[in-house]
ZALO-41654 format. One record per atom (N, C-alpha, C): x, y, z; residue in one letter. Coordinates in steps of 0.1 Angstrom, whole numbers, plus 5000, padded with zeros to 4 digits. Layout:
REM ZALO-41654
XYZa
...
END
This chain:
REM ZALO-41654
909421322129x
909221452133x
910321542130x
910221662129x
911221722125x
911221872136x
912621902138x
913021942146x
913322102142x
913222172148x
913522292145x
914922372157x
915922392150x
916722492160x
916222622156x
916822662171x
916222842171x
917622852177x
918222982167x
919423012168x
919523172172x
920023202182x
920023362189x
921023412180x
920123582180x
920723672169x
921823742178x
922923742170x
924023852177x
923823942178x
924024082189x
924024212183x
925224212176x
925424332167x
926824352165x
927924452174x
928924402172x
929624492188x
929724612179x
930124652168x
930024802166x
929224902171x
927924842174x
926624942175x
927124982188x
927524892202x
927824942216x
929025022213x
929925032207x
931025132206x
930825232199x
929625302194x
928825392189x
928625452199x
927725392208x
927125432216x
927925512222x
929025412232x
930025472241x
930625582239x
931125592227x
931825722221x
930625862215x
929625852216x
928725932215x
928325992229x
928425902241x
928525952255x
929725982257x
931125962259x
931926022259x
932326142255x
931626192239x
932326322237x
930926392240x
929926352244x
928926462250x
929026502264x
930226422274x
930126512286x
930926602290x
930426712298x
930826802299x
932126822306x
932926902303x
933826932311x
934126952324x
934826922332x
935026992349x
935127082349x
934127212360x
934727322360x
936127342365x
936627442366x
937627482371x
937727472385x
938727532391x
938427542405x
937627702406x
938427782399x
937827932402x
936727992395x
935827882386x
934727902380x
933427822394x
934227712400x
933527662410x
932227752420x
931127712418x
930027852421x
929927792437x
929527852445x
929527872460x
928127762461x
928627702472x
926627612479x
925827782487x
924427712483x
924227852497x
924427872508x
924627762514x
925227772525x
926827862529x
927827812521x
928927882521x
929028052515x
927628012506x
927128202505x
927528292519x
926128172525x
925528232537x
926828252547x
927628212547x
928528212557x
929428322552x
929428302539x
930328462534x
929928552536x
928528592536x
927828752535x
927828752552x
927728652560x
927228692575x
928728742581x
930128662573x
931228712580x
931528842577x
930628882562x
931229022557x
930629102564x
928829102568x
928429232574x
928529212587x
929229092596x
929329092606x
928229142622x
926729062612x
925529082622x
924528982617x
923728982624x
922328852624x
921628892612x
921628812606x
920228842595x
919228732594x
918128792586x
917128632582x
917928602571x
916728512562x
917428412556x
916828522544x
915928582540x
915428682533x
916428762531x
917228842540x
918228912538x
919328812535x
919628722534x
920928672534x
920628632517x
919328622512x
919228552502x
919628662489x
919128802495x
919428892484x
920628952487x
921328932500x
922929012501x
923828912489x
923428772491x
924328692481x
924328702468x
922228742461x
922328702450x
923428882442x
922428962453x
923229152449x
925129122448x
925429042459x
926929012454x
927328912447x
926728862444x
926828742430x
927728602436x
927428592452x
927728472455x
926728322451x
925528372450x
924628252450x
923828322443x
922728242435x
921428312430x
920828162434x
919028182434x
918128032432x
918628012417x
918327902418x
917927822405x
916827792400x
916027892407x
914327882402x
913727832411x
913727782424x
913127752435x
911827842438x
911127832445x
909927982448x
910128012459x
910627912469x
911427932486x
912527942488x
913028022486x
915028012483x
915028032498x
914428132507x
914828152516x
914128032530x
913527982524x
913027872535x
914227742533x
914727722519x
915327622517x
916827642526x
916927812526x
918127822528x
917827852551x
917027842549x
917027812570x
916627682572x
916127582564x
915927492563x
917727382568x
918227422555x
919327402560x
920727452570x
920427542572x
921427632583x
920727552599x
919327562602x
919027452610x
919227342610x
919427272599x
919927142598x
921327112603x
922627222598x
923627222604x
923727232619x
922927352621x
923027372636x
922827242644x
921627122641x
921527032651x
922426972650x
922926922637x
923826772631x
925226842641x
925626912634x
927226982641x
927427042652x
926627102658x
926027152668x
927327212673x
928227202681x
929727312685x
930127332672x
930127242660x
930727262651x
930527352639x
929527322640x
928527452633x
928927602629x
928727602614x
929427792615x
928227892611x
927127852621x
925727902621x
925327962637x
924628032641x
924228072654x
923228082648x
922028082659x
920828132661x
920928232669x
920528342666x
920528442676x
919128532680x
918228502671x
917228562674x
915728432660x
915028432667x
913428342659x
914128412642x
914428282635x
914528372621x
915728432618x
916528472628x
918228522626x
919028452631x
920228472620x
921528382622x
922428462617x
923628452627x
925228552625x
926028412624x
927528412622x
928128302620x
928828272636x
929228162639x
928828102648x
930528152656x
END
């Protein structure tokens, strides 16, 4: 009878050091610190400290985008997403929190 070996093909290591170096020079840079764009949240806490009164999340969404702290990113609910989480803060941090509820729908900074 005759025997057959089956012999496993090598990759070659060149090809994986292709690779790596084709990911390496495609990623992007760190921003800066002062190119660093704001969360909406920290928007929201900017614009509430500046006009120093309750707003919705509607108004807070266009005080930020008119001062160029925040814009959506294409969302269709920017302003639900953005009481979505201001309530979220409120429960989790709760004294800690730099959110108030002051009225169904309005929040001043806490």
């Amino acid at each position: 009878m005759a025997t057959k070996t089956i012999t496993a093909k090598a990759k070659p290591a060149h090809k994986a050091s292709k690779n790596a170096k084709a990911k390496k020079s495609s990623a992007k840079p760190a921003p800066k610190k002062e190119e660093k764009k704001l969360s909406a949240l920290d928007a929201a806490v900017r614009v509430l400290a500046e006009t120093k009164q309750a707003l919705s999340c509607s108004e807070l969404i266009a005080a930020m985008a008119a001062q160029g702290y925040w814009t959506s990113p294409g969302g269709k609910t920017p302003q639900a997403t953005l009481s979505s989480a201001i309530q979220r803060e409120i429960v989790i941090k709760k004294e800690q929190s730099r959110f108030k509820k002051t009225a169904p729908g309005r929040y001043a900074v806490a």
